[in-house]
N, C-alpha and C positions, 0 to 999 in steps of 0.2 A: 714749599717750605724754605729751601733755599738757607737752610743754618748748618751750623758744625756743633758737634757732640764729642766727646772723650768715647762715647759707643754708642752702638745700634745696635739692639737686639729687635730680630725679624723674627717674631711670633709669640702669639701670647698666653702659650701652652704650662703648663707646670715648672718646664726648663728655661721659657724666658722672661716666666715671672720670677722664676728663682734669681736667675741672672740679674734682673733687674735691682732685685732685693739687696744682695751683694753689691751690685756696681756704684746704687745711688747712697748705702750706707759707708761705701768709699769715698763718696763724693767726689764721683766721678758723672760728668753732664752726663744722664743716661736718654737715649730716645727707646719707648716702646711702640713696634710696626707691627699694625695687627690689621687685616679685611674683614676678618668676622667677628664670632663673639668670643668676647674676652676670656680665656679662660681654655682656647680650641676643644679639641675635643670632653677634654674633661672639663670644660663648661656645658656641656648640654650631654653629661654621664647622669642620671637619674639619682643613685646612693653608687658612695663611693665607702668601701667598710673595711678598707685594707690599707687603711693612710696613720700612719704615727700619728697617735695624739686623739684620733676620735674612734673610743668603745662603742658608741651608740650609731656610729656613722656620720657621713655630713654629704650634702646629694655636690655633685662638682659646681653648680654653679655659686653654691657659698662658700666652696672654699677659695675658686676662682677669685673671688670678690675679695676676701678678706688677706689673699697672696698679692692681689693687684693696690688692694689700700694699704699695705704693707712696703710695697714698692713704691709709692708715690708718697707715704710720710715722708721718707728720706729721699724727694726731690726727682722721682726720674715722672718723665712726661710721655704722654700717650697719644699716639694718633691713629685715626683708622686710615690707612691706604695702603694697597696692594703694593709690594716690593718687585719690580720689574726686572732688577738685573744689579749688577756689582761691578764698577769698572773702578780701574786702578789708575790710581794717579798719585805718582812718586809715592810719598810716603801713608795718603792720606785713601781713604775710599769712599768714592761716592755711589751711594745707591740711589738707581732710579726707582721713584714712585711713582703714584696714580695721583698725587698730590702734587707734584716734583721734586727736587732733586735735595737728599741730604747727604751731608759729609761727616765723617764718623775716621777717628783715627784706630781703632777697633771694631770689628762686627763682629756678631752671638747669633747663626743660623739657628733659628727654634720653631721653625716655621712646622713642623709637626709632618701630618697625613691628614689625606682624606678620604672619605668614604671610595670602599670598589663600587663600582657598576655590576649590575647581576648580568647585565646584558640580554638581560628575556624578549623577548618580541611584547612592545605595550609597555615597557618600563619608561622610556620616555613621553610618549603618549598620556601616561597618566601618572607622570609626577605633579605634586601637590594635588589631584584627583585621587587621590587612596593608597598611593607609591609615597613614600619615606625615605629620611635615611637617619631620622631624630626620633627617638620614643619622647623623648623631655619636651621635646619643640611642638609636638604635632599630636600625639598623645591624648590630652586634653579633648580634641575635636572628634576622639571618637568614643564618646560615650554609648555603653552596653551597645557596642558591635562587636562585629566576630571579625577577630584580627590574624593575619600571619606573620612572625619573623622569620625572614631566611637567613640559616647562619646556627653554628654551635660552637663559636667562641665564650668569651666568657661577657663578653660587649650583646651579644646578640641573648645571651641567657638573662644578662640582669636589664637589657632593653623587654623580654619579654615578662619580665615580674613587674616592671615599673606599667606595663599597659594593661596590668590587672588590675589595675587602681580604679580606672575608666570600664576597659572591654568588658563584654558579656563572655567572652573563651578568645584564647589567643593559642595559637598552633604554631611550634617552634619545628620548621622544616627544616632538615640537616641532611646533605649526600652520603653520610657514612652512618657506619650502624651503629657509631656510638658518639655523643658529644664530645666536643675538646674542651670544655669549659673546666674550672677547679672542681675538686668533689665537694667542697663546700657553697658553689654557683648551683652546682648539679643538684645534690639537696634541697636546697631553695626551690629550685622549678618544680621538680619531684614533688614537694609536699603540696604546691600550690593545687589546688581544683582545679581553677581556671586553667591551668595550661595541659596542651596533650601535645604529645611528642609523635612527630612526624619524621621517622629515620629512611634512610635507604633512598633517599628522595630530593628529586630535582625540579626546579618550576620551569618549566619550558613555556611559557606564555602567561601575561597578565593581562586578564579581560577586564569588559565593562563596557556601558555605554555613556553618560557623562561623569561615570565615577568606577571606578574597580569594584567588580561582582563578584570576580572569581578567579583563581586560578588553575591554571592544566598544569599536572601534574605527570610527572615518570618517574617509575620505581627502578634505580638503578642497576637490581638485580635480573629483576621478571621485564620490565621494559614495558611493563602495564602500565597505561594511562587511566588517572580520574579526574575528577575537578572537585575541588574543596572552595565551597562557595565563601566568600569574605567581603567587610566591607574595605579592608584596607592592608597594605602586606609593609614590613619596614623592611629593609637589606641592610644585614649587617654580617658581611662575608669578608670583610678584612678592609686593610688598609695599605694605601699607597701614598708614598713619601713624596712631600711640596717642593721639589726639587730643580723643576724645569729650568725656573728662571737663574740656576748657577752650571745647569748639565757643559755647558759651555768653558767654563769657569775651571770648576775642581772635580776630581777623579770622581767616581760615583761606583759602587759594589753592581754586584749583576742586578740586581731589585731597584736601583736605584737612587740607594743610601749615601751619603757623603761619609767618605772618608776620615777618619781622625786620627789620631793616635791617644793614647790612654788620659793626655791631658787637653784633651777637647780639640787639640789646634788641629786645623788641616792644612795643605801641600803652602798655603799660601799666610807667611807674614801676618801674624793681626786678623785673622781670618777665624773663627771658632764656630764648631756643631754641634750642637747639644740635643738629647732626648731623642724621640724617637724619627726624626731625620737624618741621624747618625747610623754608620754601620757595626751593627754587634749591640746593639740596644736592647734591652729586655721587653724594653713599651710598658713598662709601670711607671704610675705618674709618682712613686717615692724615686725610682732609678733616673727618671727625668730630671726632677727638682736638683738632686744629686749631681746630674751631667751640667745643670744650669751653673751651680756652686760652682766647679769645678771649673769651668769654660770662663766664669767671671773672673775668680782668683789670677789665672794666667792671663787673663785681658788685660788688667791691674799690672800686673808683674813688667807684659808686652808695651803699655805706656810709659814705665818707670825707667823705663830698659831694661831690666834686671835678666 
């Protein structure tokens, strides 16, 4: 790419489309750096029912859409490629890409999380073979089977309502004996038929022969194995923060998190974290959008000199 920007927000999450919104109705040159799909994780969230502004709901990938046209009426532009690293030079920084190199006298860290690894024996083995880690993306392909989610967040609860749309029975496995999800996630699955609640309970292996069959199972308490036959299992057991390419860089909390202070800036000049790669985040894409405002406004301010 090889240009210069007034800023660079790296990610395309609810905090760097928010960012974006703000920076380019400042008119200020905005760049958006995104490797996957627009919108990070809350692009490929199923119904999203807890956002300002929609009673009825709205699934993430439209609101994605309509945060991302929002940000580009007022001028900021987008490109896909992986953000490598951040180096400093006098006043200005240049991020390396997968693209090559842009310069930016501002950067907006919005790079998000990504999915954990279950780390079972055969999760590898047979990812895209019946292994997930997208109910929205993947979903679809498995009409009337019998599904597993692992995981009792509130991600892994409305990943298992949205593959009742498709599955024949979806079985929400969780290691503790009672969900983490809202009690109003929790109701939802609760009423649903299709879903049955698998507590107390670890997958210690995922089988199959050119496709996942089955899961081995251990009950955390009795340490009893079964297998609960499936055609396909999604992992949705948390999130770890896209961090790498700055660990180098700036302070990071014990998980990982980049440091900030209450008005998004971190250790370094011109440097801003927003949403949930930030440390002390809530991880709601209203609290995201909020960290993006907020990280923009002072980018503004940090150009002006103010």
């Amino acid at each position: 790419m090889d240009k210069e920007y007034d800023v660079v927000i790296i990610g395309s999450g609810p905090a760097g489309l928010a960012a974006g919104i703000y920076t380019s109705r400042d008119r200020l040159s905005s760049l958006l750096l995104d490797n996957g799909i627009i919108g990070g994780n809350m692009g490929s969230t199923g119904t999203i029912d807890n956002y300002p502004g929609f009673p009825d709901s709205i699934s993430g990938a439209e609101l994605a859409e309509l945060m991302h046209k929002q940000a580009t009426k007022y001028g900021m532009e987008t490109t896909l490629a992986e953000a490598k690293a951040i180096n400093i030079k006098g006043d200005k920084k240049v991020i390396e890409t997968t693209s090559g190199d842009v310069t930016a006298r501002a950067v907006i860290i919005a790079a998000g999380s990504e999915r954990v690894k279950l780390g079972a024996p055969g999760e590898e083995e047979f990812r895209g073979r019946g292994v997930s880690y997208c109910a929205t993306c993947d979903g679809p392909l498995f009409r009337d089977k019998r599904l597993a989610v692992v995981g009792g967040g509130n991600t892994a609860v409305y990943e298992a309502l949205h593959l009742t749309k498709f599955a024949s029975k979806v079985f929400v496995i969780h290691r503790r004996d009672q969900l983490r999800a809202t009690a109003v996630a929790q109701e939802k699955a609760l009423a649903e038929s299709k879903i049955d609640l698998i507590l107390d309970t670890t997958v210690k292996s995922i089988e199959g022969d050119d496709f996942v069959n089955r899961l081995i199972l251990q009950n955390v308490k009795t340490e009893e194995q079964s297998t609960l036959n499936v055609d396909g299992v999604f992992i949705s057991i948390g999130l770890k923060p896209n961090t790498a390419f700055v660990k180098d860089l700036l302070p990071l909390d014990e998980q990982g998190h980049i440091i900030t202070d209450g008005q998004m800036k971190t250790e370094i000049d011109g440097i801003f974290a927003a949403g949930d790669i930030r440390s002390g985040s809530v991880r709601q894409i209203v609290a995201a959008a909020g960290d993006g405002a907020v990280a923009a406004i002072n980018a503004k301010k940090f150009i002006d000199g103010d």
